[in-house]
N, C-alpha and C positions, 0 to 999 in steps of 0.2 A: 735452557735455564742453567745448566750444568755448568756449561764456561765459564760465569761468569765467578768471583771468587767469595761464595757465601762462608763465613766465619759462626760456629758456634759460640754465644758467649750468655751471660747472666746476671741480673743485679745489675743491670746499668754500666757492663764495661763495653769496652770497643775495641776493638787494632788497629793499629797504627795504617794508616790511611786510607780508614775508612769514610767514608762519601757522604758529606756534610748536605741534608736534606733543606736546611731551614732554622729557624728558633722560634721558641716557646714566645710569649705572651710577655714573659717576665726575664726576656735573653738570654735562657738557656740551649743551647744548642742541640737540634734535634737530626739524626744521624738516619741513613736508610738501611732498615730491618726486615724482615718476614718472620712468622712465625707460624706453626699449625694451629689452625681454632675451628672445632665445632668441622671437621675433614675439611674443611679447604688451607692451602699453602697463603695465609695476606699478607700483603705490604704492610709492614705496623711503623712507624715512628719510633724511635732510640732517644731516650733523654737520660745520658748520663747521672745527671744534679738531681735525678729523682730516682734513678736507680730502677726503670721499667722501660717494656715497651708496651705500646697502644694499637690496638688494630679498631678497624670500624665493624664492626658487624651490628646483623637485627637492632636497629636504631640507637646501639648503645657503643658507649665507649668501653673497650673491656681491659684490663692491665694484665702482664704480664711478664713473669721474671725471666722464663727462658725463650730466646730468641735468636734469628742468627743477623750476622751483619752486612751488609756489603763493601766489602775492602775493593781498591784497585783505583785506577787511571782513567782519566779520557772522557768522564761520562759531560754530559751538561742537559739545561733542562731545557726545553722547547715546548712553546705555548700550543694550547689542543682546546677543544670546547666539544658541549655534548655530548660524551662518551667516547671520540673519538681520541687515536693516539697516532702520530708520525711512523712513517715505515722504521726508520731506529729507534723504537723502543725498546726499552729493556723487559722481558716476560719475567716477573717479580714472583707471581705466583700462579695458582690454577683453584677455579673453584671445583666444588665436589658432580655437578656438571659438567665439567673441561670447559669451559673458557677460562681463558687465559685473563689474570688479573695484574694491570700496572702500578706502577707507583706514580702518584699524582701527588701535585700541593698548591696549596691555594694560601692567599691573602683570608685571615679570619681574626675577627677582635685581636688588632694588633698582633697576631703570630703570626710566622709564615710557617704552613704545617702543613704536613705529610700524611698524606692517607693513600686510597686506592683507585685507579680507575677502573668501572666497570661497565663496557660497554653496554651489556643491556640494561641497566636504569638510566642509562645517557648522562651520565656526571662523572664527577669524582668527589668519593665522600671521604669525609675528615672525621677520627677522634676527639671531640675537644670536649672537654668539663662535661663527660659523662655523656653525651649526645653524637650521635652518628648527624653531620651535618652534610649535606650535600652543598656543592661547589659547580657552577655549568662553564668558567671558563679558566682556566687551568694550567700548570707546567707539568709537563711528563719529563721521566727517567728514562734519556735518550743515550744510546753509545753508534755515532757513525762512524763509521771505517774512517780515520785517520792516516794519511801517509807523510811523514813525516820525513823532511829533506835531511839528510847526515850523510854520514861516511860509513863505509861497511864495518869500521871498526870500532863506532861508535853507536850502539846499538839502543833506543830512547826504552824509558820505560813501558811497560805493558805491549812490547813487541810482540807479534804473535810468529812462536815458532811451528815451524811446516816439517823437519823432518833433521836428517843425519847424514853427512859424507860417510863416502867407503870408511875413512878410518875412523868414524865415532865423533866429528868437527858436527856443533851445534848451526843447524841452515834455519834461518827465518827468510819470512818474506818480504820481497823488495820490488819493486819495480824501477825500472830507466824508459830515459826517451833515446832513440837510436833512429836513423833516419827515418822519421818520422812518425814511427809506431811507439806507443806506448807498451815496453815490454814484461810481464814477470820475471822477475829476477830472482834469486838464490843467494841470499845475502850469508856470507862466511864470515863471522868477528875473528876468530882464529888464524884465519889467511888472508885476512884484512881488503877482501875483494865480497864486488856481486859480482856474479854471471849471469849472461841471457842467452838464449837460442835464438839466432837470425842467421838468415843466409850460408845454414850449411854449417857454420861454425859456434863455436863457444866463446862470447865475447866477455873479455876481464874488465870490470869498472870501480873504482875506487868513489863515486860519488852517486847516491842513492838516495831513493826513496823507501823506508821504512812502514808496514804497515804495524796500527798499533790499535788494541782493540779488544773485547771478547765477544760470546755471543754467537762465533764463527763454529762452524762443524764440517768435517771432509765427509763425501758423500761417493759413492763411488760408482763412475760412469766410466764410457768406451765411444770410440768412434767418432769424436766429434759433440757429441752429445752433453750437453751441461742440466742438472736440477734446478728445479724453478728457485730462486734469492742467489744464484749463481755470483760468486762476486769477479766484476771486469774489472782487471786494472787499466784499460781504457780502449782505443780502439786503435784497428794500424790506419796507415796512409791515406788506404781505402776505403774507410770509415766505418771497418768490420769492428764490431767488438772483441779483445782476448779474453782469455776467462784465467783464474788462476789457478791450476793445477798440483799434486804431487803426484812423483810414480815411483816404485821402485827399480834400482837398477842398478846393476854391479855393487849389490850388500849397502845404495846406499837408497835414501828417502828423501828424491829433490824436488825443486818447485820447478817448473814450466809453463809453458804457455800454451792452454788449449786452446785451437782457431778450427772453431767449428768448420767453416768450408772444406778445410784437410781431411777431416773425419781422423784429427786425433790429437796427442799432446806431445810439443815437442820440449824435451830440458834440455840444458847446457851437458856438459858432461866428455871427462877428457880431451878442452878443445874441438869435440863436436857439439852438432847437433842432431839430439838423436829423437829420433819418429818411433812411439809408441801409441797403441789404440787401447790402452787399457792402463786410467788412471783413476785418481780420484778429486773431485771436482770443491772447492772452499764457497760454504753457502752459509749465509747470514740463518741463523737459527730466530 
């Protein structure tokens, strides 16, 4: 839940591009919030023009001034029903039990409004004029991995960076297709190149795929080895899956390409490509 870019704020203000949930009843525009109530972290509804946020809880709608917000890119909403939500969900909050609670919104007397999914009552319940309403078929607050086609030099918003060259140059990640595998790459805006590790060498590309996204966590694994939400930038030839990698190496923090069957992760680096078994592995949180 950490990745993702929560905003402190109060009295109904917001930050500039934060993530439009829905509107009120009456077109006022309802933003995606959380707040503490009663120890659990909820998903509450932001409505500027009234200057509060709204959470569901114990069958009531309850108001409140201080809240945080969700700023950032990328996200969109995806239909769910029954308490269920899509493997890219966003983890909104946690109840005082640890389940994890999302943010949901539903169609309700002409609003379209934001509340929380909660798997175990099997819905998503809504805020509205004082009543905790439940809702059984629903949009979730989803962020899937994006890969975005560009140039290494042009870098899309909410790129996710993976680390640092020797001299201190900003590396996100990237992926390419190169005979026939789909590679991680090490995208450099600064030296306006990606690199991949294939066949022994370091290959220079000016035309990329950017991933964009939050939500991600590096986790750290050896030999070949990846944690389970591992994320593949896709498969080679062979129809192995790669997994996306960082490692350190000569002062610096690059992305590569773990291929399990090697039993390790290989990055670009000085025109080679170098074979290490001790990295750390990028896994959807």
């Amino acid at each position: 839940m950490a990745d993702h870019r929560w905003m402190h704020f109060s009295n109904g203000s917001v930050p500039p591009n934060a993530v439009v949930a829905g509107h009120d009843s009456d077109g006022d525009t309802i933003y995606v919030g959380r707040a503490f109530f009663s120890n659990d972290m909820q998903p509450a509804k932001v409505i500027p023009n009234k200057g509060k946020a709204y959470v569901a809880y114990a069958r009531e709608e309850h108001e409140l001034e201080n809240y945080e917000v969700l700023s950032g890119y990328n996200y969109e909403w995806l239909p769910a029903e029954n308490g269920e939500v899509p493997p890219s969900a966003v983890k909104v909050g946690r109840n005082v039990d640890g389940e994890y609670l999302y943010a949901g919104r539903g169609y309700h007397a002409g609003s379209l409004t934001m509340g929380k999914v909660h798997p175990s009552p099997a819905a998503c319940t809504i805020p509205y004029d004082s009543d905790e309403v439940k809702i059984f078929a629903y949009e979730v607050l989803c962020q899937p991995e994006r890969w975005i086609d560009t140039t290494a030099t042009n870098i899309p918003n909410g790129a996710l960076v993976a680390g640092h060259d020797s001299n201190g140059d900003t590396i996100y990640v990237g992926r390419v297709f190169r005979n026939g595998d789909l590679l991680p790459a090490k995208v450099v805006p600064a030296k306006g190149k990606a690199y991949a590790a294939y066949a022994q060498a370091e290959h220079e590309l000016t035309d990329v795929q950017v991933l964009t996204g939050s939500g991600f966590r590096w986790v750290p694994a050896s030999h070949g080895n990846v944690a389970p939400g591992a994320l593949s930038s896709g498969p080679n030839v062979d129809g192995e899956p790669l997994y996306v990698g960082r490692a350190i190496y000569c002062d610096s923090l690059g992305v590569g390409k773990i291929h399990p069957s090697h039993g390790c992760i290989y990055i670009p680096f000085g025109g080679e490509e170098v074979r290490l078994e001790n990295y750390e592995v990028l896994v959807r949180i």
